[in-house]
TORKOL-4160 file (C-alpha; in steps of 0.2 Angstrom, whole numbers, padded with zeros to 4 digits, m for minus):
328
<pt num="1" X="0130" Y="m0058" Z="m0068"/>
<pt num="2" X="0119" Y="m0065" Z="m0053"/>
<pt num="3" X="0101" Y="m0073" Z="m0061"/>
<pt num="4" X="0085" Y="m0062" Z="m0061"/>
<pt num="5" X="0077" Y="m0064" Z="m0045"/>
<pt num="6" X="0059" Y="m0074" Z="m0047"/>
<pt num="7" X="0047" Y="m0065" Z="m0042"/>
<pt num="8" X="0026" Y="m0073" Z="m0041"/>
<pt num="9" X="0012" Y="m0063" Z="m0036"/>
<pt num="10" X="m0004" Y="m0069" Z="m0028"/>
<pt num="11" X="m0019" Y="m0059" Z="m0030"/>
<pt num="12" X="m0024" Y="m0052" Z="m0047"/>
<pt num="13" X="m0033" Y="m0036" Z="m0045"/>
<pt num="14" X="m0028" Y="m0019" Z="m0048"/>
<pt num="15" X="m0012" Y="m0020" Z="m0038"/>
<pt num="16" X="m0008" Y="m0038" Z="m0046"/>
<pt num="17" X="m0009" Y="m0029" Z="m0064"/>
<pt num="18" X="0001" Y="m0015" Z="m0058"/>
<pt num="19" X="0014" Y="m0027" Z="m0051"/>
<pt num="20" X="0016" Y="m0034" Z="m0069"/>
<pt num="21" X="0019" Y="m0019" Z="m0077"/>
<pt num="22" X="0033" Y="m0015" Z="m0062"/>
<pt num="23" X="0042" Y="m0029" Z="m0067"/>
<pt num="24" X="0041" Y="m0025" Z="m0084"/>
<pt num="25" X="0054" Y="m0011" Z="m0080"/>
<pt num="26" X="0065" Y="m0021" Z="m0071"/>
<pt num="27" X="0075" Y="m0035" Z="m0079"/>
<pt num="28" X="0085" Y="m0038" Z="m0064"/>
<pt num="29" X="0068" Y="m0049" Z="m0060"/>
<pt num="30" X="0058" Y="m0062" Z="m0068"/>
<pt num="31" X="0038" Y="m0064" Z="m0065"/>
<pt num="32" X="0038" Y="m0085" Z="m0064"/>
<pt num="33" X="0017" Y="m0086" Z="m0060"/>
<pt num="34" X="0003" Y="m0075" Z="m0053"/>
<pt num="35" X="m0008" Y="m0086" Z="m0040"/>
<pt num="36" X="m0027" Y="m0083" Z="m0041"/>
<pt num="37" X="m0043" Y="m0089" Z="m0031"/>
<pt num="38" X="m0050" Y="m0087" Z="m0049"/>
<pt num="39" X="m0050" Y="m0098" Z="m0060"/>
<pt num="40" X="m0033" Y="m0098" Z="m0067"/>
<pt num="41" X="m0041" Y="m0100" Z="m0089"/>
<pt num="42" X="m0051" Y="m0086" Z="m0083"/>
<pt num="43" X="m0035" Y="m0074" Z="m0080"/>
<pt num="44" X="m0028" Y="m0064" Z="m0094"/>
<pt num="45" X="m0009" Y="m0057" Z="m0089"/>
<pt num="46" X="0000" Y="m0041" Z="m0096"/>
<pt num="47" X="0010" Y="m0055" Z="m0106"/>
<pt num="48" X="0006" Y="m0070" Z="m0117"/>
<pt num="49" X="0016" Y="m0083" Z="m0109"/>
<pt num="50" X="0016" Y="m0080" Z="m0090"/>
<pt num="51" X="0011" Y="m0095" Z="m0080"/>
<pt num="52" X="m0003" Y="m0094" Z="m0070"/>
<pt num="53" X="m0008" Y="m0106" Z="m0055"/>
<pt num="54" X="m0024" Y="m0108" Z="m0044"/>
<pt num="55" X="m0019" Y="m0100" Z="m0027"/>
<pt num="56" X="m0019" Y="m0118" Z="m0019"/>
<pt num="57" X="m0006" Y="m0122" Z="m0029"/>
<pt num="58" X="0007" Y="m0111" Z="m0018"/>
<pt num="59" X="0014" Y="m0124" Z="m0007"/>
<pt num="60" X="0021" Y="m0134" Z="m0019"/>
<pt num="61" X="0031" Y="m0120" Z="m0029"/>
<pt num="62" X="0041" Y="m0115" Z="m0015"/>
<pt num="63" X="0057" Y="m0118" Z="m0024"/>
<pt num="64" X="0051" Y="m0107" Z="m0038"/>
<pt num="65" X="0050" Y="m0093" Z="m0030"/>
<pt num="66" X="0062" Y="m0081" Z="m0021"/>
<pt num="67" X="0052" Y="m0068" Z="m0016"/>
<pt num="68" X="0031" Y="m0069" Z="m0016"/>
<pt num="69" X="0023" Y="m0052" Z="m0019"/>
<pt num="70" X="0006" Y="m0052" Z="m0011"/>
<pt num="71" X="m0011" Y="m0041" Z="m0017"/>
<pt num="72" X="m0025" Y="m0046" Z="m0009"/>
<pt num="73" X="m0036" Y="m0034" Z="0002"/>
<pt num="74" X="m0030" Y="m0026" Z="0022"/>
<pt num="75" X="m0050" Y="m0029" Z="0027"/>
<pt num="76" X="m0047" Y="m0048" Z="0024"/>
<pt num="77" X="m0034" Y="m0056" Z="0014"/>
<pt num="78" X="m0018" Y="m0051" Z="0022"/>
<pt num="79" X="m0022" Y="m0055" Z="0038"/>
<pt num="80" X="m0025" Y="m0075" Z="0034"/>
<pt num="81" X="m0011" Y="m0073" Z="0018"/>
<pt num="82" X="0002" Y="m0065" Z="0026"/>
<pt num="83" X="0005" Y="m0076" Z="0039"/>
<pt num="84" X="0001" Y="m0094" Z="0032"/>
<pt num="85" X="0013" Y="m0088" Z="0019"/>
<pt num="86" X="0026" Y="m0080" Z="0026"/>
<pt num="87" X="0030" Y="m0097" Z="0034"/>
<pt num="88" X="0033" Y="m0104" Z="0015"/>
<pt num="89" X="0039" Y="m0089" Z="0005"/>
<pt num="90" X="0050" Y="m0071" Z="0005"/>
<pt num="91" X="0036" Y="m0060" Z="0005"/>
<pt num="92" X="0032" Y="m0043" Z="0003"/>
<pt num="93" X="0015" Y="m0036" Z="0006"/>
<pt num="94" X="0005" Y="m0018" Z="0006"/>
<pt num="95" X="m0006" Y="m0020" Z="0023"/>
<pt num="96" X="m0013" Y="m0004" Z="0027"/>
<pt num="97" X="m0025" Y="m0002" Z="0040"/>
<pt num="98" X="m0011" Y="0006" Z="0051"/>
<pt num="99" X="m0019" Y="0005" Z="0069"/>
<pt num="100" X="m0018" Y="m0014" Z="0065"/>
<pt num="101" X="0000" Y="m0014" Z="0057"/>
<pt num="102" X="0009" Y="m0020" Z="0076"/>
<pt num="103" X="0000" Y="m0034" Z="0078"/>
<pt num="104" X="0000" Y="m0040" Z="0060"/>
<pt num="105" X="0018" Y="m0036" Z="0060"/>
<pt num="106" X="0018" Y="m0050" Z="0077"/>
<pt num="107" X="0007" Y="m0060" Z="0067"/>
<pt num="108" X="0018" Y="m0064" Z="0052"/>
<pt num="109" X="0034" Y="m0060" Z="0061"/>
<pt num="110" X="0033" Y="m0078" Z="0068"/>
<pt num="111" X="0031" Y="m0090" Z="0056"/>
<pt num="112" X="0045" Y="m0080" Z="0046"/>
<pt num="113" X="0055" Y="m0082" Z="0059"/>
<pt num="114" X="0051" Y="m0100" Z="0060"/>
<pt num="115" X="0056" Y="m0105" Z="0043"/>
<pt num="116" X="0071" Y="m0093" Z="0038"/>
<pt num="117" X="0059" Y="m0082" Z="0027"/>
<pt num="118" X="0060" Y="m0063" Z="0029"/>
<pt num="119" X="0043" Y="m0056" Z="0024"/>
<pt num="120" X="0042" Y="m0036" Z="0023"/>
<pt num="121" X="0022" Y="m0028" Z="0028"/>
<pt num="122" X="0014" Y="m0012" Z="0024"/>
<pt num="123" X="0026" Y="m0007" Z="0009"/>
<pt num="124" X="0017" Y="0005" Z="m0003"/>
<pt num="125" X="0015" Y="0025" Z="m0001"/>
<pt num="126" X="0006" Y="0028" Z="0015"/>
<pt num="127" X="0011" Y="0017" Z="0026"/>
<pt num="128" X="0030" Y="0015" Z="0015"/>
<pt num="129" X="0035" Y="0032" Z="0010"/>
<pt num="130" X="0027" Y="0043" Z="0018"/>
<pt num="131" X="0032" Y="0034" Z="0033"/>
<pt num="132" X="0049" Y="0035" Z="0031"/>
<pt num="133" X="0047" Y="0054" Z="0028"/>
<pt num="134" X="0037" Y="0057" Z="0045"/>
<pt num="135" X="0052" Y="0047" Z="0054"/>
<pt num="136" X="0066" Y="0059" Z="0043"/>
<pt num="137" X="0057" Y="0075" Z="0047"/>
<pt num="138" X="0054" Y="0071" Z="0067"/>
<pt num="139" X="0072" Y="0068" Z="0068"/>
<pt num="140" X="0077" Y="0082" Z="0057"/>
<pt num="141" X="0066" Y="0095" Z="0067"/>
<pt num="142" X="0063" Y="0087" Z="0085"/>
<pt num="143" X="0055" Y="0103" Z="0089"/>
<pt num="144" X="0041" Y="0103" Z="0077"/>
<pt num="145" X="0025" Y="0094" Z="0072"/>
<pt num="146" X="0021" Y="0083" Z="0058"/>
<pt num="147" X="0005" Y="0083" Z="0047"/>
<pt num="148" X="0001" Y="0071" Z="0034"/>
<pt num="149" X="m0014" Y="0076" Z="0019"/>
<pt num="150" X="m0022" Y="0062" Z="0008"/>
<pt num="151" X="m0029" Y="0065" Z="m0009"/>
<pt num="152" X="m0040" Y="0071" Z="m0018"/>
<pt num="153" X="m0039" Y="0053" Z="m0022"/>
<pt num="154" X="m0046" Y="0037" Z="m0025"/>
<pt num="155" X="m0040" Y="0025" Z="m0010"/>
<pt num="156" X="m0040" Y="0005" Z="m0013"/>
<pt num="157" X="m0040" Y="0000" Z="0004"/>
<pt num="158" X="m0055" Y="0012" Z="0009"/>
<pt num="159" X="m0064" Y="0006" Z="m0008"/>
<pt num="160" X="m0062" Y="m0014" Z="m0007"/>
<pt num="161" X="m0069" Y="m0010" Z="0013"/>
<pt num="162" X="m0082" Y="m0002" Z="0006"/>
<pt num="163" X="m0088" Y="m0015" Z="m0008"/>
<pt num="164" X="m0087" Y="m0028" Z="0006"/>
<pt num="165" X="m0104" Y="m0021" Z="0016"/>
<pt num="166" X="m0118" Y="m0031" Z="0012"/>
<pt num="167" X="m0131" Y="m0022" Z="0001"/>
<pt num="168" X="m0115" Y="m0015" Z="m0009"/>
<pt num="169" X="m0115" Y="m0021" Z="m0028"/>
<pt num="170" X="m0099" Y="m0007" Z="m0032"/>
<pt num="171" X="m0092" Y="0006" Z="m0024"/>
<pt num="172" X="m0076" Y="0019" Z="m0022"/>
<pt num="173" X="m0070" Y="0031" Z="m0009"/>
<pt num="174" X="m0061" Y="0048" Z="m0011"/>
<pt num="175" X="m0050" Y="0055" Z="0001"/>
<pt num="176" X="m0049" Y="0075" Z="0001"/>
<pt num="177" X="m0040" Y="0085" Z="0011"/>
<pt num="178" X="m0049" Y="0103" Z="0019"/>
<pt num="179" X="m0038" Y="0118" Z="0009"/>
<pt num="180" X="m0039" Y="0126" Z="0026"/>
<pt num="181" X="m0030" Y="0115" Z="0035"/>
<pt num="182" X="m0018" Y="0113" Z="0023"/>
<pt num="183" X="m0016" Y="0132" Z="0022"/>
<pt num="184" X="m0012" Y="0133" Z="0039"/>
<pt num="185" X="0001" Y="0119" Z="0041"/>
<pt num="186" X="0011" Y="0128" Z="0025"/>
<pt num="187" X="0013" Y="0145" Z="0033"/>
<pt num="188" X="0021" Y="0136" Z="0048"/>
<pt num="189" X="0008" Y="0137" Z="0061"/>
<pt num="190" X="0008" Y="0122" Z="0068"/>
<pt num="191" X="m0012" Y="0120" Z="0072"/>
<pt num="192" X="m0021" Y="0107" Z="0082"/>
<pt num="193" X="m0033" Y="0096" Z="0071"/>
<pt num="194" X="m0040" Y="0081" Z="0074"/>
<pt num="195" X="m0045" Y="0068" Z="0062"/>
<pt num="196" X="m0062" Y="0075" Z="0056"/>
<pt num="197" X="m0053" Y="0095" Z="0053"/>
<pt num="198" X="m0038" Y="0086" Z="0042"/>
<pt num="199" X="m0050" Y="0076" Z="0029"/>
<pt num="200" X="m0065" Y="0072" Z="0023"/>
<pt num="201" X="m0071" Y="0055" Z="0016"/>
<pt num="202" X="m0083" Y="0053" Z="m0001"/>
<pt num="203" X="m0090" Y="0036" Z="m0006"/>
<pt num="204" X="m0099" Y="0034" Z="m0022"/>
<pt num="205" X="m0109" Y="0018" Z="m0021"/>
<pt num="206" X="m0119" Y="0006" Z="m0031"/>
<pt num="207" X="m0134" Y="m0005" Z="m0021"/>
<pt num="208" X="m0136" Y="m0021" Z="m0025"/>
<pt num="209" X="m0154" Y="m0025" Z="m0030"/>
<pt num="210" X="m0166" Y="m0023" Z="m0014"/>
<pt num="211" X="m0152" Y="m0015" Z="m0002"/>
<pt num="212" X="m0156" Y="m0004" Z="0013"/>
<pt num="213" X="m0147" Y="0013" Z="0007"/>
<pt num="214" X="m0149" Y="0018" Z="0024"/>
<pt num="215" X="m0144" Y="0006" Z="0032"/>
<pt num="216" X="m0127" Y="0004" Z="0021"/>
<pt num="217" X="m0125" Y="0019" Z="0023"/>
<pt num="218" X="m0125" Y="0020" Z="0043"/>
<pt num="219" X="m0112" Y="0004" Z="0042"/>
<pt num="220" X="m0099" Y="0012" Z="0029"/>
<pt num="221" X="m0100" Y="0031" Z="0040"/>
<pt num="222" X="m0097" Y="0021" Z="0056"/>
<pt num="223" X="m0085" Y="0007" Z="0050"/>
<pt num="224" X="m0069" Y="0008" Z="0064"/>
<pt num="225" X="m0054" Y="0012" Z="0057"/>
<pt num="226" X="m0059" Y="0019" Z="0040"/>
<pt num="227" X="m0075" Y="0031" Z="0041"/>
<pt num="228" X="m0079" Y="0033" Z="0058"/>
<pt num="229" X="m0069" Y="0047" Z="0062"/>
<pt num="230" X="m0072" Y="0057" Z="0047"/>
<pt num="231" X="m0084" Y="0066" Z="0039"/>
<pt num="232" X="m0090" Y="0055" Z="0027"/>
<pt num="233" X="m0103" Y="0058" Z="0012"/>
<pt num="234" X="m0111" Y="0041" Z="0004"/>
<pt num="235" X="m0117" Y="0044" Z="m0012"/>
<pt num="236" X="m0126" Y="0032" Z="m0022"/>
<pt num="237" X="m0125" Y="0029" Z="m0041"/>
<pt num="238" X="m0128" Y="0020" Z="m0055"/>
<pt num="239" X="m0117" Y="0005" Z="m0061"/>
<pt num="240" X="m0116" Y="0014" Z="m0077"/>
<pt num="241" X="m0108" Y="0030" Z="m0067"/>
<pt num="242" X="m0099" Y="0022" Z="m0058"/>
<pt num="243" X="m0091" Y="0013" Z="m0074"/>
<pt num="244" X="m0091" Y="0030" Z="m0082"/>
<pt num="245" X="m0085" Y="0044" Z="m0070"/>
<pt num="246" X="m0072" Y="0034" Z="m0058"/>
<pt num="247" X="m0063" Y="0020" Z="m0066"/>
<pt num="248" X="m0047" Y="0031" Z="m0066"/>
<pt num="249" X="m0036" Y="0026" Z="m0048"/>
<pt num="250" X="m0028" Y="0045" Z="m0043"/>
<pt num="251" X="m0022" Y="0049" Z="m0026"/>
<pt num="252" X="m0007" Y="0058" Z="m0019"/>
<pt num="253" X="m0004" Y="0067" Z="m0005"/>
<pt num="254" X="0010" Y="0076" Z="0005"/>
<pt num="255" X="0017" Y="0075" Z="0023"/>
<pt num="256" X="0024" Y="0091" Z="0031"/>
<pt num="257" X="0037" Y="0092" Z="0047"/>
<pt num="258" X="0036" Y="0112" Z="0054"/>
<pt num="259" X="0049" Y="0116" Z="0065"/>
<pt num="260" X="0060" Y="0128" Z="0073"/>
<pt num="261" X="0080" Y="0126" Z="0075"/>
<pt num="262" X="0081" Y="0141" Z="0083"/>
<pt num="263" X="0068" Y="0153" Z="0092"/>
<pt num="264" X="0069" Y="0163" Z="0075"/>
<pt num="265" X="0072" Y="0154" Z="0062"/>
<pt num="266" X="0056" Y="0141" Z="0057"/>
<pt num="267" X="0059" Y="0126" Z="0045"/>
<pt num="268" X="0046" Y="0119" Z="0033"/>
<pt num="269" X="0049" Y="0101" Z="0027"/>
<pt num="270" X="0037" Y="0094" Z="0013"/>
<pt num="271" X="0036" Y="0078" Z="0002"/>
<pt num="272" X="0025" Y="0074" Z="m0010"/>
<pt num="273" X="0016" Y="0064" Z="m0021"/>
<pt num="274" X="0004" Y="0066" Z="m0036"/>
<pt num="275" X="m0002" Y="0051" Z="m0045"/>
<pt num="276" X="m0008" Y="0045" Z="m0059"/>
<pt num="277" X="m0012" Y="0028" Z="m0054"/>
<pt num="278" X="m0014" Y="0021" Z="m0036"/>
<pt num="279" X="m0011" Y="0006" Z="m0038"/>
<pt num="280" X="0003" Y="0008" Z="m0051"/>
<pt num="281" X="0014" Y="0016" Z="m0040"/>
<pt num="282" X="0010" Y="0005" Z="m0025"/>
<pt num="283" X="0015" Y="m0009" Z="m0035"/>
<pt num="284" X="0032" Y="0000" Z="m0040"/>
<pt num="285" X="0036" Y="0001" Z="m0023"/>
<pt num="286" X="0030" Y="m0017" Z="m0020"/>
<pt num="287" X="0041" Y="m0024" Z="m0034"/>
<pt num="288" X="0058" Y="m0011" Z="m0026"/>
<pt num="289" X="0056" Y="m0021" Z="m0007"/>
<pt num="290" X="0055" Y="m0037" Z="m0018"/>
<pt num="291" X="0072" Y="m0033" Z="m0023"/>
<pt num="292" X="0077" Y="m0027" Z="m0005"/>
<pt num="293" X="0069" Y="m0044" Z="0005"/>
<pt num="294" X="0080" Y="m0055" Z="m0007"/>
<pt num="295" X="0093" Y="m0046" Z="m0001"/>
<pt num="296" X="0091" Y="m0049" Z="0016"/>
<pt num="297" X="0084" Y="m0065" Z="0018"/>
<pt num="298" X="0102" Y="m0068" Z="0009"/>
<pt num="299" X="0110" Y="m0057" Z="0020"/>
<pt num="300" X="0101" Y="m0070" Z="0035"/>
<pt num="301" X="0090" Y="m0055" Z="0041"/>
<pt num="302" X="0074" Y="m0065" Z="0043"/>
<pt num="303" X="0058" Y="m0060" Z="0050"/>
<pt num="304" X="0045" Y="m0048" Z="0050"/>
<pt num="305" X="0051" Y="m0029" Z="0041"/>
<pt num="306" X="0044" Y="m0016" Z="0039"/>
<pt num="307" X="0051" Y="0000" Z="0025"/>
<pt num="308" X="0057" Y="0008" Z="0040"/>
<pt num="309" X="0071" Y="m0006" Z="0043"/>
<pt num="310" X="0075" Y="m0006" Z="0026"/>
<pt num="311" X="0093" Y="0003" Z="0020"/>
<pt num="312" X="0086" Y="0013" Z="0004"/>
<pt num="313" X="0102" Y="0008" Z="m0008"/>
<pt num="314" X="0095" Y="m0011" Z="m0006"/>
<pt num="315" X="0080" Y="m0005" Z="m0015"/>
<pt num="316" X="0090" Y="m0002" Z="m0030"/>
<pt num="317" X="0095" Y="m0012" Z="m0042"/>
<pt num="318" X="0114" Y="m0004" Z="m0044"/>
<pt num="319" X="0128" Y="m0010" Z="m0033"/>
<pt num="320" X="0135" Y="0002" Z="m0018"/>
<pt num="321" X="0149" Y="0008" Z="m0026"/>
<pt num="322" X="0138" Y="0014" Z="m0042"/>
<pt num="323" X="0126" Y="0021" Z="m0028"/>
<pt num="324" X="0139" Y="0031" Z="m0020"/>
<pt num="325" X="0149" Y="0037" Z="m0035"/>
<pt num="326" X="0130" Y="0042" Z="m0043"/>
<pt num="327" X="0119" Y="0046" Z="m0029"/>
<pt num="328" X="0128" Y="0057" Z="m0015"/>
């Protein structure tokens, strides 16, 4: 039996915790320390006994560590992390601002190159496996057109942006998708819409003490990339409501391929996703390209990844001949 794979994580948030429990589920791996710009006496982890390390610490734990998961923000951590530590470490990582995903991808795809590491980005649900599914279904139905719905749901990405406006003491943001749009997709119409007739954006926020509401919220309904180009509602509320009526992290969503194999007969292709916890399950998916990115950086395939690079019985902890015997 090969040793469990060790596995650190750096960041210890919502999608750190969430990343220990994963690995509570999978004893083919072994959480060896979570990295913290806290100050490490100040964390509390999932389980009495794991070791944990100021962020600084990183460098010299390199021969700890086979495969660094990564949870800090897409706004602002990643983008200085994933590099400077892809250059050290295996790493896998959920970046998520998707028009920004090729040059990130060029960004830490060096330095892993450099070094022999392999670091995989954007892992999680959208991008990851939603992703996956829009590639599938184009290639499926190449005479179709695919739509991907969001929500209703509480999105981290859109949330930590949101708290990071000056003036903004707390804050959340929900993504719901318009029922007409989503009507029209299912009956196989294949529609036109834009961005703003798709979804719809609501931000709960709290004001720090002396804040311009306006002007905070003129900077989150215009912030490029994430409100923009929707139609976004700010609502501002109490620190008590906010504790109250949105500490629960749900989202899901579904993307559809519509398409046509023949002039009559019309194909419908749908996969979704309903969930409890956000940040859970981004975790979970986290924690299965850990397992995958030892695999390859083993296998000598070093570099930048992405999910889409990825084989889908690597993510597994069963060998092929299991997979195949159990799975096809």
């Amino acid at each position: 039996m090969e040793p469990p794979i060790r596995i650190a994580i750096a960041g210890h948030g919502n999608l750190g915790r969430g990343v220990e429990a994963a690995l509570a589920k999978n004893p083919d791996m072994q959480l060896v320390g979570i990295y913290t710009r806290r100050p490490p006496a100040q964390l509390a982890p999932l389980h009495a006994g794991t070791a944990v390390h100021a962020m600084a610490a990183l460098p010299e734990h390199a021969d700890r560590i086979d495969v660094l998961i990564l949870c800090g923000g897409s706004k602002e951590d990643l983008p200085e992390q994933g590099p400077a530590l892809a250059a050290l470490f295996n790493t896998v990582d959920s970046f998520d601002t998707h028009a920004r995903i090729p040059e990130y991808f060029a960004a830490v795809d060096a330095p892993a190159r450099a070094n022999a590491k392999t670091a995989l980005i954007s892992a999680g649900w959208d991008p990851g496996m939603f992703s996956i599914n829009r590639v599938i279904g184009e290639a499926l139905l190449p005479d179709g057109a695919t739509y991907t719905f969001w929500g209703k749901g509480l999105s981290q990405g859109h949330s930590d942006a949101i708290r990071r406006v000056p003036g903004v003491a707390g804050g959340v943001q929900y993504t719901l998708p318009v029922p007409e749009a989503v009507e029209q997709v299912r009956n196989g119409t294949r529609p036109t819409l834009d961005t703003r007739q798709k979804h719809t954006r609501e931000c709960f926020v709290v004001l720090q003490a002396g804040a311009d509401a306006e002007a905070v919220r003129r900077t989150i309904a215009g912030m490029p990339h994430y409100f923009a180009d929707y139609d976004t509602t700010v609502n501002f509320i109490s620190a008590e409501e906010l504790r109250r009526d949105h500490g629960a992290m749900p989202h899901g969503g579904f993307v559809i391929r519509s398409g046509n194999t023949s002039a009559g007969n019309a194909q419908v292709i749908e996969y979704g996703l309903k969930l409890d916890s956000n940040p859970e399950f981004t975790a979970s998916v986290l924690v299965a390209y850990a397992r995958a990115v030892h695999r390859l950086q083993r296998a000598g395939q070093y570099g930048a990844k992405t999910v889409l690079d990825v084989p889908p019985g690597l993510l597994s902890p069963k060998s092929a001949e299991q997979l195949r015997a159990e799975q096809l």
